[in-house]
N, C-alpha and C positions, 0 to 999 in steps of 0.2 A: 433483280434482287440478288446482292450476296448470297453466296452459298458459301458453307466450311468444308474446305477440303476433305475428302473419305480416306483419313487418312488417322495413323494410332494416334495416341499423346503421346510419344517419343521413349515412354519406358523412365517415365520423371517421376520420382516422388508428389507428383502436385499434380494439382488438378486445372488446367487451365481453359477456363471454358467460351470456346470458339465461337458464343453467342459477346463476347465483346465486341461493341463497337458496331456489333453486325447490325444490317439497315430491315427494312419494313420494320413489323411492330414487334419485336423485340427486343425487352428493356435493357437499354444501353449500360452498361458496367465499365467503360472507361469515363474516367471523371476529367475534366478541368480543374487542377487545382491552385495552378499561379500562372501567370502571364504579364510581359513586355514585351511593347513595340520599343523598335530602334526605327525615327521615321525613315520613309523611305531615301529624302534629299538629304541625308546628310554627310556632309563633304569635308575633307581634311583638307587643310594649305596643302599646295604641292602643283607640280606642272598641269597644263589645261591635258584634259583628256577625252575623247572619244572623237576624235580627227577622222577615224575611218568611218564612221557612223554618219547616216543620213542627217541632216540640221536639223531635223523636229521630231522627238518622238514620245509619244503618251506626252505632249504637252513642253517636256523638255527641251530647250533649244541647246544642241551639241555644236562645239567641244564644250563641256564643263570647265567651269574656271577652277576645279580642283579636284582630287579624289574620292571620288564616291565611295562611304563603306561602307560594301555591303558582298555579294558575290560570296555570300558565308556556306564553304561546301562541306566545310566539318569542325567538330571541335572536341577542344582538352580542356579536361577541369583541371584547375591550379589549385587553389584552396578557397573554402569561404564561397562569398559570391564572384571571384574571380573563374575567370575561363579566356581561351583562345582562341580566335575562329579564324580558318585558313580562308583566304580568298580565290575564288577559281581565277582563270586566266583574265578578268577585266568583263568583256563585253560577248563572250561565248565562243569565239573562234581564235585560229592563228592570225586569219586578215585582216579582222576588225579590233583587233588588240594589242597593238606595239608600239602605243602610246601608254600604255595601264604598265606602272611597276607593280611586280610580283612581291607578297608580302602577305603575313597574320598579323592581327591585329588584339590586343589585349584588353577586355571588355570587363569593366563590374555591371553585372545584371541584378536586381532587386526584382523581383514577381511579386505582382499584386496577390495574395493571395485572398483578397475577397472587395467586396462591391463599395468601398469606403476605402481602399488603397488606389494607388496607381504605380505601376511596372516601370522601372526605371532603366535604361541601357546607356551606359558612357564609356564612351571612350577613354582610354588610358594611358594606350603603348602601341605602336607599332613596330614591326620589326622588317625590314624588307630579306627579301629568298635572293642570294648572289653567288656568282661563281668567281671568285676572284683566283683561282688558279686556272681554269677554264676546263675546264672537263666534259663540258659540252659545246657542240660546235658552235660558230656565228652566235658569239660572246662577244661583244662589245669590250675594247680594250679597260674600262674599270670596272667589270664583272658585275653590272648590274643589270636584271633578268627583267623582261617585260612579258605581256601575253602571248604575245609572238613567239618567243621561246617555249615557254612550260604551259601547262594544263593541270596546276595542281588540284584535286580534287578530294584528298583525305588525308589524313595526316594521323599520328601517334606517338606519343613520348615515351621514350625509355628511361630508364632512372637514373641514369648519367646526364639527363637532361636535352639530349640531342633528338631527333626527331627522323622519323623514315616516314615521307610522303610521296602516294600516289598518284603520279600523273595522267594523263588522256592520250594526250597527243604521242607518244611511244608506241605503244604506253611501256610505262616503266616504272621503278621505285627507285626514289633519291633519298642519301644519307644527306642532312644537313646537320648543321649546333646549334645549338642555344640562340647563336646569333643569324642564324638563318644563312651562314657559309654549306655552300655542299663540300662533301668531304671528298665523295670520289665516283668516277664516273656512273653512269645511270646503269640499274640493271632489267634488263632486257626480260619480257615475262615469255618463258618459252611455252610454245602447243604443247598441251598434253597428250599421251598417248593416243584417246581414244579419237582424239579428233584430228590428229594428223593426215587423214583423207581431205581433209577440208582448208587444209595449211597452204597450196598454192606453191607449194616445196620451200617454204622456211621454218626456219627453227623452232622461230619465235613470234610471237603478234606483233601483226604490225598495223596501221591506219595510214591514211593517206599522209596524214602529217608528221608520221616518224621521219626523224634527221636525214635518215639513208634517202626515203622516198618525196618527202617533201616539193624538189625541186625536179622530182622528175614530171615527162609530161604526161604517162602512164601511170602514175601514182597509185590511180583508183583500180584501173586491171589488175596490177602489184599487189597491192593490201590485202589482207585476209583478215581485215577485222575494218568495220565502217570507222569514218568520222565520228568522234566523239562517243565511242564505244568503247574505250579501255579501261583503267582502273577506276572505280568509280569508290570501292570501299575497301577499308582498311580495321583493321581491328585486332590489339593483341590483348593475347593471355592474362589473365590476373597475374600469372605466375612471372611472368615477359619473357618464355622463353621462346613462344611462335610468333608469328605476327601472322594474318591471313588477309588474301587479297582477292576481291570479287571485281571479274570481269561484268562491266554494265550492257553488253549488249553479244549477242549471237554473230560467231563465223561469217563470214560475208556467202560463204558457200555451203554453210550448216543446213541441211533440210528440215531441222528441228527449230525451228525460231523461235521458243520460250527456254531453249537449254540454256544453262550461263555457268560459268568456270567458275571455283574458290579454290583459290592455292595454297598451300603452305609455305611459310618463306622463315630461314633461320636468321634472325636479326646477328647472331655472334658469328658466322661464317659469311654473312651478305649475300645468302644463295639459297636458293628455290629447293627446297627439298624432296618434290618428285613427289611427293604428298598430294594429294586432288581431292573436290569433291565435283560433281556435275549436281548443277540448281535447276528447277523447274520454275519462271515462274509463269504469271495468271495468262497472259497474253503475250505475242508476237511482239506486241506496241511496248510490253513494259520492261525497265531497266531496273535494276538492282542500284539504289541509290546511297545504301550506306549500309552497313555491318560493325556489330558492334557484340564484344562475347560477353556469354554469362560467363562460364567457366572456358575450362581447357577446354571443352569439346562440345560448348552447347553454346549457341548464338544466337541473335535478333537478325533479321534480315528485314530490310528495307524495302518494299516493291513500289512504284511510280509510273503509271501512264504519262503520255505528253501532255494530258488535259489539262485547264486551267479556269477557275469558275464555275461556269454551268456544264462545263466537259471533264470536269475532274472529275474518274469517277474509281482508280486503282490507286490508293494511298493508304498501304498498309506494312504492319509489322509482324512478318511471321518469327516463330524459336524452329529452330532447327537443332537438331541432334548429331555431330558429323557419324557418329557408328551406326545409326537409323538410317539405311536406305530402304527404297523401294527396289520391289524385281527388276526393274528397267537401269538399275544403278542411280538413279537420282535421289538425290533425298527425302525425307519425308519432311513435312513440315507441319505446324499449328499456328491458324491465324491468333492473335494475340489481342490484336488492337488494329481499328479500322480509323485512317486519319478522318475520314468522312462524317465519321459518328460520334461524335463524344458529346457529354452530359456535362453540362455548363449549370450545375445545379447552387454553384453560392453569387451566383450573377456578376462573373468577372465581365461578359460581356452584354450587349443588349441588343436587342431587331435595329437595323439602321435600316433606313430606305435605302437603297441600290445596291446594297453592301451584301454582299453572299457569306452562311454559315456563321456568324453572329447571334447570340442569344443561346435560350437552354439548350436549344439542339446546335451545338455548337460543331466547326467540320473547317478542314484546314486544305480549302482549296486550291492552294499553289504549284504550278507545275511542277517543280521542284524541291519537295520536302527531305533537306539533304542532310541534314545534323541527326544524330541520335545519341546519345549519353543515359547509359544508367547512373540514375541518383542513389538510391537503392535499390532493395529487390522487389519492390513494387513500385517502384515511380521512376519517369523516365523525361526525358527530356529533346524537346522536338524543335528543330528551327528548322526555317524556310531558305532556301537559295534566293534571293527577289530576283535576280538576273536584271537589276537594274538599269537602261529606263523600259525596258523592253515588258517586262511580265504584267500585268493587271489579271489578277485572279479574285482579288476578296473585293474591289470595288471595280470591277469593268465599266465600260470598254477602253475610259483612257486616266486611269489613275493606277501609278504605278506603283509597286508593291512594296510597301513595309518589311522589314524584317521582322518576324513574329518569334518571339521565345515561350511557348507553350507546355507547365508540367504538365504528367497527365500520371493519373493514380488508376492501377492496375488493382481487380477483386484478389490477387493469387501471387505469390511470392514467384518470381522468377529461379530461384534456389535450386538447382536441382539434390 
């Protein structure tokens, strides 16, 4: 059974009560209030793709005759029902993805919001991520970027229109524009102080698949941060004058395996400003999957186990406070909303046979639930990673995942 952290409400004006979402028999206070699929097979014209991928998977026979959209790791509201969702690296790795161009994609979404609509998701625009000055190494002479280069995983608009997104494989934060050009070479996310024992004698984080280490054959000795462990969330200020960036997984050498890094980065200098918080979350297994701020100084945080289906069991939304720490220096936090739990109470969906979390007790089993957007200050906005052909979570064992766009109505103003 969930349990709510023993932990204050943050010193909020507001009362937010950490029975949301929570599981056994108490009454669920996250609502269902609109929803679209975007199916799972749907494919843009463009080059066959997943070449590195085994010929058959969940059903799929690979290479794809075109680009799959989906691999949505984060997204921007534009205006209206318009938004933008970044695409991670193609198919989950550097090796199995250097056939996948890098690229967000420009979506009108309509949410059902009740049992007589249906949720619409279309496609509109795309824009591909390229270096055409080359700023990053083993660039292809017309600067166009595939999985195998980047690992974009979050992204953020600044009001000049241009964009600073978080990568994996660096990990790192890249300036691009409007037109998904990077502007200037990638910045490097340095060790913070307290963990500098556990740095491996570098500056900065690194994973096996940073540029430097990459091709070495000690990569992994090298690295102080795992594979597919680096920026995982991104999120700035109402005001845009921070942007902050959450490391998704623990030190390779951290004795503390649920510690996790958020940084402070100053978007107007391009530089880390030595600002930190140290995160706690639920377990060893879970990752920090997206961050997204109320104000200057108050956030949603994302947590995520590897589970999927009948194993998903860590798919939640804490607020965190960054002047709220605990004695240990971590922060404190308030569960919000549990993706497990929500009340499907105007019957957007229904019981399917084989189908998991479906109907009133509605529960958003996907291994990777990576999107988060506030709508207001009490509704929020949740989409899935599908990791396309690979994931089967809401219909196992071999039907592959949908992209799910799920609001969800919160009892309590996020406001502090």
């Amino acid at each position: 059974m969930l349990q709510r952290p023993n932990v204050p409400l943050l010193g909020l004006a507001l009362v937010l009560m950490a029975g949301c979402g929570r599981s056994g028999d108490q009454e669920l206070t996250t609502h269902l209030t609109g929803r679209a699929v975007l199916p799972a097979d749907t494919i843009m014209p463009g080059p066959a793709v997943g070449r590195a991928l085994e010929p058959e998977i969940n059903g799929r026979s690979l290479p794809l005759s075109g680009v799959p959209v989906q691999g949505f790791s984060s997204i921007v509201h534009l205006s209206g029902n318009q938004y933008l969702v970044l695409q991670d690296n193609g198919f989950g790795t550097l090796a199995n993805s250097p056939d996948v161009p890098l690229q967000w994609f420009q979506l009108t979404v309509e949410l059902a919001a009740d049992s007589k609509t249906k949720g619409l998701v279309t496609l509109v625009n795309h824009t591909f991520i390229t270096d055409p000055d080359h700023f990053l190494p083993y660039v292809p002479a017309d600067g166009r970027l595939t999985g195998a280069h980047l690992d974009p995983e979050s992204f953020v608009r600044l009001a000049d229109g241009s964009f600073w997104i978080g990568e994996e494989f660096g990990p790192s934060l890249l300036h691009v524009d409007s037109l998904g050009r990077i502007l200037a070479p990638p910045v490097d996310i340095p060790v913070v102080p307290e963990l500098v024992q556990f740095s491996r004698d570098l500056d900065i984080l690194m994973t096996p698949d940073h540029p430097n280490l990459r091709h070495e054959a000690e990569a992994e000795q090298l690295a102080n941060l795992p594979r597919s462990g680096g920026i995982e969330g991104l999120a700035i200020t109402p005001d845009g004058h921070f942007i902050y960036a959450s490391v998704e997984k623990a030190m390779v050498e951290d004795p503390s395996r649920t510690r996790r890094v958020i940084l402070q980065f100053d978007p107007q200098t391009s530089a880390f400003t030595g600002e930190y918080r140290l995160y706690q979350v639920d377990a060893p297994n879970v990752s920090i999957a997206s961050l997204e701020a109320v104000s200057s100084s108050v956030f949603l945080v994302l947590e995520r186990d590897s589970g999927e289906g009948t194993s998903a069991l860590i798919k939640r939304i804490y607020l965190v406070d960054l002047d709220d720490q605990q004695p240990d220096g971590t922060l404190n936090k308030t569960l919000i909303c549990d993706l497990m739990n929500i009340r499907d109470k105007v019957g957007l969906t229904t019981v399917e046979d084989g189908a998991i979390g479906l109907g009133p007790h509605f529960s958003f089993p996907y291994v990777t639930p990576e999107c988060l957007l506030i709508l207001d200050q009490r509704t929020l906005l949740v989409v899935n990673d599908n990791n396309y052909p690979m994931s089967s979570g809401r219909r196992p064992p071999r039907t592959p995942d949908d992209s799910e766009f799920i609001r969800l109505r919160l009892d309590h103003d996020l406001k502090p």
